[in-house]
C-alpha positions in Angstrom: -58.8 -43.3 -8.2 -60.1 -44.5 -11.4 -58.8 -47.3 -14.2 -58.6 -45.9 -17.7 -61.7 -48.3 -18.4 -63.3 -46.1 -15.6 -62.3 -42.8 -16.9 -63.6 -43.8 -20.6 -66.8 -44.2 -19.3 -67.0 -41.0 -17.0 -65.7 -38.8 -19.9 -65.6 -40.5 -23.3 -64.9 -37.5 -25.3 -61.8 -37.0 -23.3 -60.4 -40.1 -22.8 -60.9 -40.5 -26.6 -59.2 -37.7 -27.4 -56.5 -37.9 -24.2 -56.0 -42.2 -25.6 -54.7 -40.6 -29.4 -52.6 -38.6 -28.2 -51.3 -40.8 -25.5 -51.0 -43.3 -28.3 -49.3 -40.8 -31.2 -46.3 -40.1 -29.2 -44.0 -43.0 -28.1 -42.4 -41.0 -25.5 -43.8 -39.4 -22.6 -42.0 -37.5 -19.5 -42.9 -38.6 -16.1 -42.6 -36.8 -12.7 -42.2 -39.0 -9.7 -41.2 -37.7 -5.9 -37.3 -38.2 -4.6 -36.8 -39.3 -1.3 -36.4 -35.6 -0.2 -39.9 -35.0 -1.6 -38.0 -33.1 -4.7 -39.5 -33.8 -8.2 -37.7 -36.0 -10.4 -38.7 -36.1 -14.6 -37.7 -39.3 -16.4 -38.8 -40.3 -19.5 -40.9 -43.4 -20.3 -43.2 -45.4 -22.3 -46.6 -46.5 -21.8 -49.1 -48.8 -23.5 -53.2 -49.5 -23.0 -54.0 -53.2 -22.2 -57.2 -54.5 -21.2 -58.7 -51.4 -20.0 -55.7 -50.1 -18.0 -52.8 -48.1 -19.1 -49.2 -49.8 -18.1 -46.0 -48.2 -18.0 -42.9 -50.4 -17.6 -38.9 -49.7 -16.4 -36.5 -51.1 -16.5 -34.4 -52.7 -13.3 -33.5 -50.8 -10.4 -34.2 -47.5 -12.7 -34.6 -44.3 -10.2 -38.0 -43.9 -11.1 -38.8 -47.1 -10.2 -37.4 -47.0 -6.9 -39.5 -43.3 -6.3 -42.6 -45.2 -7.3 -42.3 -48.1 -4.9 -42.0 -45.3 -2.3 -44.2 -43.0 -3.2 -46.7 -44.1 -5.5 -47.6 -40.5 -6.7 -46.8 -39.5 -10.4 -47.9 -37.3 -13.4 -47.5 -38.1 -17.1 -47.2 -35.8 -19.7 -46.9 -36.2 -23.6 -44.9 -34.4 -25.7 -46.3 -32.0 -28.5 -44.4 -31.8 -31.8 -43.7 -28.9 -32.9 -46.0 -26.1 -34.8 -46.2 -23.4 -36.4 -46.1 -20.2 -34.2 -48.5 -18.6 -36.5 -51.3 -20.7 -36.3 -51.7 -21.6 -33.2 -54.9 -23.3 -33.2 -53.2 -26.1 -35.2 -51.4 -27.4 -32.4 -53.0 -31.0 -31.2 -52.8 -30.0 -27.8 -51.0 -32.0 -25.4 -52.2 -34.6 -22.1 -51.8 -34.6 -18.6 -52.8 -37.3 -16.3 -51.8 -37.8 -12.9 -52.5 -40.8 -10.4 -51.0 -43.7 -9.0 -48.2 -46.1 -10.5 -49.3 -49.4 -8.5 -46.8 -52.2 -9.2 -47.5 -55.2 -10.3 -45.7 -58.3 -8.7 -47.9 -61.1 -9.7 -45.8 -63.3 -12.0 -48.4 -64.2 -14.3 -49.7 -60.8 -15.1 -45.9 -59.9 -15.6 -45.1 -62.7 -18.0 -48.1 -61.8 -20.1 -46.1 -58.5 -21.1 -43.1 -60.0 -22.5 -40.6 -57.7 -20.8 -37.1 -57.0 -21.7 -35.6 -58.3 -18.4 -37.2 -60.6 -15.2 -35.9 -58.0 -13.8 -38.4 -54.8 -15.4 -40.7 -53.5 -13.0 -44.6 -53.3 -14.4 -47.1 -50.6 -13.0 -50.6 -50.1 -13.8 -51.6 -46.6 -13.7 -54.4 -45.5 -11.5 -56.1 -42.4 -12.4 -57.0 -39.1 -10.6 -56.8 -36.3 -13.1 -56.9 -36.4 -16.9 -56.2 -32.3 -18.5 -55.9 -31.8 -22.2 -54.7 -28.6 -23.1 -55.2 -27.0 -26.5 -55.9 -23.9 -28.6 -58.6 -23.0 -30.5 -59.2 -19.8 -32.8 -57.8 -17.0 -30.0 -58.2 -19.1 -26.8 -56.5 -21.5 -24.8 -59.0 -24.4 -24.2 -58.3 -26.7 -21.1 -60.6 -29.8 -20.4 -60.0 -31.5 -17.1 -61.6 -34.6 -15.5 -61.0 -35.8 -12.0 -62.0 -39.1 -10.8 -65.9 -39.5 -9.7 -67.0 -35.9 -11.1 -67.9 -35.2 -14.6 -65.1 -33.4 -16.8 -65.2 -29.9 -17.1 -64.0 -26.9 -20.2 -62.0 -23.6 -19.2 -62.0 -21.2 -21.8 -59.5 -18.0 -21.6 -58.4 -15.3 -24.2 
C-alpha cells in the first residue's frame, strides 16, 4: 500500500500524468465488493489533499457500506469521447486500485466541509496505478504497483 504522496515519488511521470487526468474529469466510476462478493460500480468524486487522494459519500450510500466491509476498490475515470479516426488523440484513461480506509476522526472530517455529519470520508490507499493510452498504431499501458518501479507494455 502506498499514499498518493508515496506513489508521486516512486513514479513521478505517472502519477503526474495519472493526477491530470484524475483531476480533468469530475466524475469517476468506482467498483466496490457486495456482501456476496459480487462487484458493485457507483459513481463518485474524488479530490487530492495534502498528499492523499479522498473520496467522500454520502450517508448510508451502498458503497459506503461495501467499503466498511471490504475495504477493496478500483477507480476508474471516464474518457470523453474521440475521434475514431485518430486514435492516438485519445488522452488515455486511469486506473488505480487500493484501499478506501475511512476516516472517523472528527477533526480530520470537519476540515472537509462535507455536505452532511452524516458523509462518510475515505482516504485512498494505493496498490496499482495503470494508464492506458494509444499512440501512433499501438496501445501503450504504464502500470505501477506499490514498492516496484512502474513499468510500459507496448502492443500493435
Amino acid at each position: 500500500m502506498a499514499t498518493w504522496q508515496e506513489f508521486e515519488t516512486q513514479a513521478p511521470e505517472l502519477a503526474k500524468v495519472a493526477r491530470i487526468l484524475m483531476e480533468r474529469h469530475k466524475h469517476k466510476v468506482l467498483a466496490t465488493l457486495r456482501k456476496d462478493g459480487s462487484p458493485r460500480v457507483s459513481g463518485t468524486e474524488s479530490q487530492f489533499r495534502d498528499g492523499e487522494l479522498w473520496m467522500g459519500s454520502m450517508p448510508n450510500a451502498r458503497k459506503a457500506h461495501d467499503l466498511r466491509r471490504d475495504p477493496r476498490m478500483a477507480i476508474h475515470t471516464t474518457s470523453p469521447y474521440t475521434d475514431a479516426s485518430d486514435p492516438s488523440a485519445w488522452e488515455g484513461d486511469v486506473k488505480l486500485s487500493g484501499r478506501a480506509v475511512e476516516i472517523l476522526d472528527q477533526q480530520t472530517r470537519e476540515s472537509f466541509d462535507m455536505p452532511s455529519p452524516d458523509s462518510h470520508l475515505f482516504r485512498i490507499d494505493l496498490t496499482e496505478v495503470t494508464w492506458t493510452r494509444v499512440e501512433a498504431d499501438e496501445l501503450v499501458i504504464d502500470t505501477w504497483h506499490a514498492g516496484h518501479p512502474p513499468r510500459q507494455l507496448r502492443r500493435k
